[in-house]
N, C-alpha and C positions, 0 to 999 in steps of 0.2 A: 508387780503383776504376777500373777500364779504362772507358773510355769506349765506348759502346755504341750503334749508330747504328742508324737510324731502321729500314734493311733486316736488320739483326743480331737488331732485336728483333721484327719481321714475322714473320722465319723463325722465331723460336723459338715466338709467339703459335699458326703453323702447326702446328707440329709439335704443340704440346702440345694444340691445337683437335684435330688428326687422334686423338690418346692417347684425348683424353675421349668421342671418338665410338664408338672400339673398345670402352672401358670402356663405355657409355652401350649397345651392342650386347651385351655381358655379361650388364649388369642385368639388359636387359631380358629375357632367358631366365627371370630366378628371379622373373619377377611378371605379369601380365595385363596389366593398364595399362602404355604406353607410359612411358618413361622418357626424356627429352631433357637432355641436359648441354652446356652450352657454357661458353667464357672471353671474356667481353666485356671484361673489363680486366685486362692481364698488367703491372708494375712490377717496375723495378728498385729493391734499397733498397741503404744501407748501416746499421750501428746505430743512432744516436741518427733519423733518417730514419724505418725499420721499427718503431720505437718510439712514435713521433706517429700512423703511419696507422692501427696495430691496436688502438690503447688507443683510441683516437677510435670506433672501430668496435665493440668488444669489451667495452671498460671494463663493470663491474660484471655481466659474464655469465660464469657458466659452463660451460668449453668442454669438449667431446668431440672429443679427439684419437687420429688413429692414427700409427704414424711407421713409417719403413721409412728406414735405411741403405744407401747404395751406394758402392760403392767400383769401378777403374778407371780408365781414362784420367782419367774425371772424377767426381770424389768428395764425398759429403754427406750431407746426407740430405732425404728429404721428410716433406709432413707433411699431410694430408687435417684439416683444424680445421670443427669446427661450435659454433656454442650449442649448450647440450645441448637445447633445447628444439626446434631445428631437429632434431636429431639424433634427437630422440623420436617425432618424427613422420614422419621417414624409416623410422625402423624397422618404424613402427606400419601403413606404406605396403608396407612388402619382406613382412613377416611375417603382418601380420593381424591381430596381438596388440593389445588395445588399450594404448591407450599409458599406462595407470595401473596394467594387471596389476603383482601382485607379482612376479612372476617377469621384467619387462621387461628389470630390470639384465640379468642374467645372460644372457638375448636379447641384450639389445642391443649386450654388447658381442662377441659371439661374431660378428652381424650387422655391425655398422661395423667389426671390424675387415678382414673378407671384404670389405667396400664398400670402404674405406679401399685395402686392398689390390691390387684392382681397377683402382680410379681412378688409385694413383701408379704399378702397374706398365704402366699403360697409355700414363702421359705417360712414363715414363723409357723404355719400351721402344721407345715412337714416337722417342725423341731418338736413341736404340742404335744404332736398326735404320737412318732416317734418316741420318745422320752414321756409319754404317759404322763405331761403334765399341763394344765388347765391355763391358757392365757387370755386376757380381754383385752379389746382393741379398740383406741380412739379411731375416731374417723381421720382421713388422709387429709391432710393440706396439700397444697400448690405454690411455690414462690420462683422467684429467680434470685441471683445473688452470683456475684464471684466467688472463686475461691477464699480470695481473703474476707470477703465479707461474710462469706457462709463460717469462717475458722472464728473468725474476731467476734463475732457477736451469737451464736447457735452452740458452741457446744463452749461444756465445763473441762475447759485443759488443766488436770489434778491428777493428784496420783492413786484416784480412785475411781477414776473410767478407763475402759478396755472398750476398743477398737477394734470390729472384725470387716475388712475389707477384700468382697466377693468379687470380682472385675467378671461384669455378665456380657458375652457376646449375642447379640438379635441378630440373627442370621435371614432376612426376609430377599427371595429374588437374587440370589446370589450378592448382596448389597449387606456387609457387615456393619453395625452399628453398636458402638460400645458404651456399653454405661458403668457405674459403678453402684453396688449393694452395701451400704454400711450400717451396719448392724455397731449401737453402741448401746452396752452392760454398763452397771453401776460392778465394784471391783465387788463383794458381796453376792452378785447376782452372776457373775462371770465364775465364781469358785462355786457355786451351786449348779450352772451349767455345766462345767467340768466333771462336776461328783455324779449330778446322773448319768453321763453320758457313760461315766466309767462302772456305776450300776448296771447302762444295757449292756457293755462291752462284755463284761463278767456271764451275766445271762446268757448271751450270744454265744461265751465259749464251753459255757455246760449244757448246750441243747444239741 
């Protein structure tokens, strides 16, 4: 994996802090109560790595994921992850609905994946627009899945993916709610990330 330095992963922390605040300015149009998002802790993984910190975290919950594909200069895809119980109670927060209606499923996932949506095209659009470079985006899915299931059958564990894991706090009503941001590069696409980022860094110290 490319080695990543202290300023390389600043900038990126920034960028994607500035995404979640755009997104977090979204929200809060579709609800009363204030909505705050931030990333207090952004990591770089590789496989067996990203394996220890999410099952440590994750193990025996059931997740509510959305994902979004992107291709361009730099290529992958993202992935907005909650418990689902976190995730029930977001919705229960945007909607109004309580959170044990019968009809929540089918709320909910119509909801996360609009949220979902939101939040990744917020962070990838911040890195686009940012770094001056041109991305296109599939449309969002919607699944659920364990950890182990989401590991064992969704991503390529090689030594040519790079892992960036954003740990996002939803701050709605005094009522914290955590999810997690994972951002995965092809290793190609992760050293091209790097070199622009060190092209604006450069820019930035001659202006």
């Amino acid at each position: 994996m490319p080695l990543i330095t202290e300023e390389q992963l600043d900038a990126l922390q920034e960028f994607i802090n500035i995404g979640v605040g755009r997104a977090a300015g979204m929200l809060n149009e579709m609800v009363e109560s204030p909505i705050f998002l931030n990333v207090p802790v952004l990591k770089v993984f590789t496989t067996e790595a990203l394996k220890r910190e999410v099952v440590a975290r994750f193990s025996n919950h059931c997740l509510s994921i959305v994902r979004l594909n992107f291709s361009g200069v730099f290529s992958g895809s993202a992935e907005l992850v909650f418990p689902t119980e976190s995730a029930s109670a977001l919705v229960s927060l945007l909607t109004g609905e309580d959170r044990n209606s019968p009809d929540l499923d089918e709320v909910k996932i119509g909801t996360l994946t609009e949220v979902g949506n939101i939040v990744i095209n917020g962070v990838l659009g911040s890195i686009s627009n940012l770094l001056k470079q041109q991305m296109d985006y599939m449309l969002p899915i919607y699944f659920e899945d364990t950890i182990e299931g989401l590991l064992n059958s969704s991503y390529s564990f090689d030594a040519d993916t790079v892992f960036l894991l954003a740990q996002t706090k939803f701050e709605i009503k005094q009522l914290e709610i955590m999810g997690e941001i994972i951002l995965i590069f092809e290793m190609s696409s992760f050293g091209e990330l790097l070199g622009r980022i060190d092209e604006e860094l450069s820019l930035l110290s001659q202006s």
